[in-house]
C-alpha positions in Angstrom: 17.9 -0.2 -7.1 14.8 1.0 -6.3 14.3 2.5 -2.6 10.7 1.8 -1.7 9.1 2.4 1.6 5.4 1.1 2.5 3.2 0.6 5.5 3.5 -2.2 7.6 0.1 -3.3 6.4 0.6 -2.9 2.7 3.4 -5.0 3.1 1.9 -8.0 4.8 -1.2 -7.6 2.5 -1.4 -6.5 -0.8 2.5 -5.8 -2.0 3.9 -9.1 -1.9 2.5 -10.9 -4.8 3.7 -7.5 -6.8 7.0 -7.4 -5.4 7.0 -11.3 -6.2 6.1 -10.8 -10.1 8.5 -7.3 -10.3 11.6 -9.7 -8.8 10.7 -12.4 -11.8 10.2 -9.5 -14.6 13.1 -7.8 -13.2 15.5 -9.8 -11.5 18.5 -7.4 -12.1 16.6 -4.8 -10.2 17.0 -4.4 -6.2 13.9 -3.1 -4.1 15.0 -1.7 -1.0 12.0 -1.8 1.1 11.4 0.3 4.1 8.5 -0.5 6.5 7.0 2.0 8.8 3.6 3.4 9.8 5.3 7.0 10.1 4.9 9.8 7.3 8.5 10.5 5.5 9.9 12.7 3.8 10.9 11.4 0.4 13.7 13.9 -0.3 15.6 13.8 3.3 15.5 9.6 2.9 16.5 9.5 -0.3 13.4 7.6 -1.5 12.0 6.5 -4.6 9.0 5.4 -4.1 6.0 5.7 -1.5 3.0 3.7 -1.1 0.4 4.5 1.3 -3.5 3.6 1.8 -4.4 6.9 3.9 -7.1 6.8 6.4 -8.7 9.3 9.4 -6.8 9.0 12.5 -8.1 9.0 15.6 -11.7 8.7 14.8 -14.1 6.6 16.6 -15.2 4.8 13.6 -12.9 3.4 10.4 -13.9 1.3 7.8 -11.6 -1.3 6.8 -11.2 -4.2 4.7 -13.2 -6.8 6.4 -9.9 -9.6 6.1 -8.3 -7.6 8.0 -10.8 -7.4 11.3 -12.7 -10.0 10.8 -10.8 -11.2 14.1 -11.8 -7.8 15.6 -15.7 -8.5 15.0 -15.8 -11.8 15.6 -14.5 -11.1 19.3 -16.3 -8.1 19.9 -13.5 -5.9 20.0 -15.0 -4.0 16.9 -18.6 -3.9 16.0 -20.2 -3.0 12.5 -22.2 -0.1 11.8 -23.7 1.0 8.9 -23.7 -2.4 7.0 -25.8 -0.9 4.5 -23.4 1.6 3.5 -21.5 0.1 -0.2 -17.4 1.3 0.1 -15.9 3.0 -2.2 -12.5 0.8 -3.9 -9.7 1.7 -2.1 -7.4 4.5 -3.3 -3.8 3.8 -4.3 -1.8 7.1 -3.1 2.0 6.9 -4.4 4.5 9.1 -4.6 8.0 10.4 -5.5 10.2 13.2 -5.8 9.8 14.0 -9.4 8.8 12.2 -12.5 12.2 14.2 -14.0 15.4 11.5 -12.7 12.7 8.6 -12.0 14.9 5.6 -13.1 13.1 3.4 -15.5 12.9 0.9 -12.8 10.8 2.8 -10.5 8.5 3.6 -13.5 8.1 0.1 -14.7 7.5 -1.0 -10.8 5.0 1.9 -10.4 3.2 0.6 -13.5 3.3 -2.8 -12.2 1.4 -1.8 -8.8 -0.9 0.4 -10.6 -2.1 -2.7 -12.6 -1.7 -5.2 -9.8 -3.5 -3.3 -7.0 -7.1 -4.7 -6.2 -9.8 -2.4 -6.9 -11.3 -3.4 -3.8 -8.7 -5.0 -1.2 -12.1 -5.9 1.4 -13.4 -8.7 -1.8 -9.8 -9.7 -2.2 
């Protein structure tokens, strides 16, 4: 069993094609998941795993993957600036108690999303 716990948005975009191939690899191996937007402490919740893209709260200005605000732009909600500006890939932050007691099963999944996860989710 491995206790996972994600954002809301990782989970509806980028983590179920990995979850999908882990289940097929792995199918003797439950994946708890846990969705929220909160910060948690890994320890207290008894958690394996965490994956989280971080951003800048609160800012006027965020850049994000253009699937997912495309929407946003198109009705004005959101408007582009600096177009000219070239993102960086987006940064894959995981993590877990210690790599002493990490069941093989968390290792093998971490693996899995380390390989799986697109460089750049915005030409995804």
């Amino acid at each position: 069993m491995i206790h996972l716990h994600t954002s809301v948005l990782i989970s509806e975009t980028t983590l179920p094609p990995i979850l999908a191939e882990f289940a097929r690899a792995h199918p003797g191996v439950q994946v708890q998941l846990t969705l929220s937007n909160r910060f948690v402490d890994l320890a207290e919740e008894r958690l394996d795993l965490v994956i989280r893209e971080l951003a800048l709260r609160g800012a006027g200005m965020a850049q994000l993957p253009a699937y997912l605000c495309q929407d946003a732009i198109d009705d004005g909600t959101l408007v582009p600036v600096l177009q000219a500006v070239r993102s960086r890939p987006a940064t894959l932050y995981a993590m877990y108690p210690s790599r002493r007691g990490m069941t093989s099963a968390v290792r093998v999944f971490l693996e899995l999303v380390r390989a799986r996860w697109p460089s750049n989710p915005a030409t995804a």
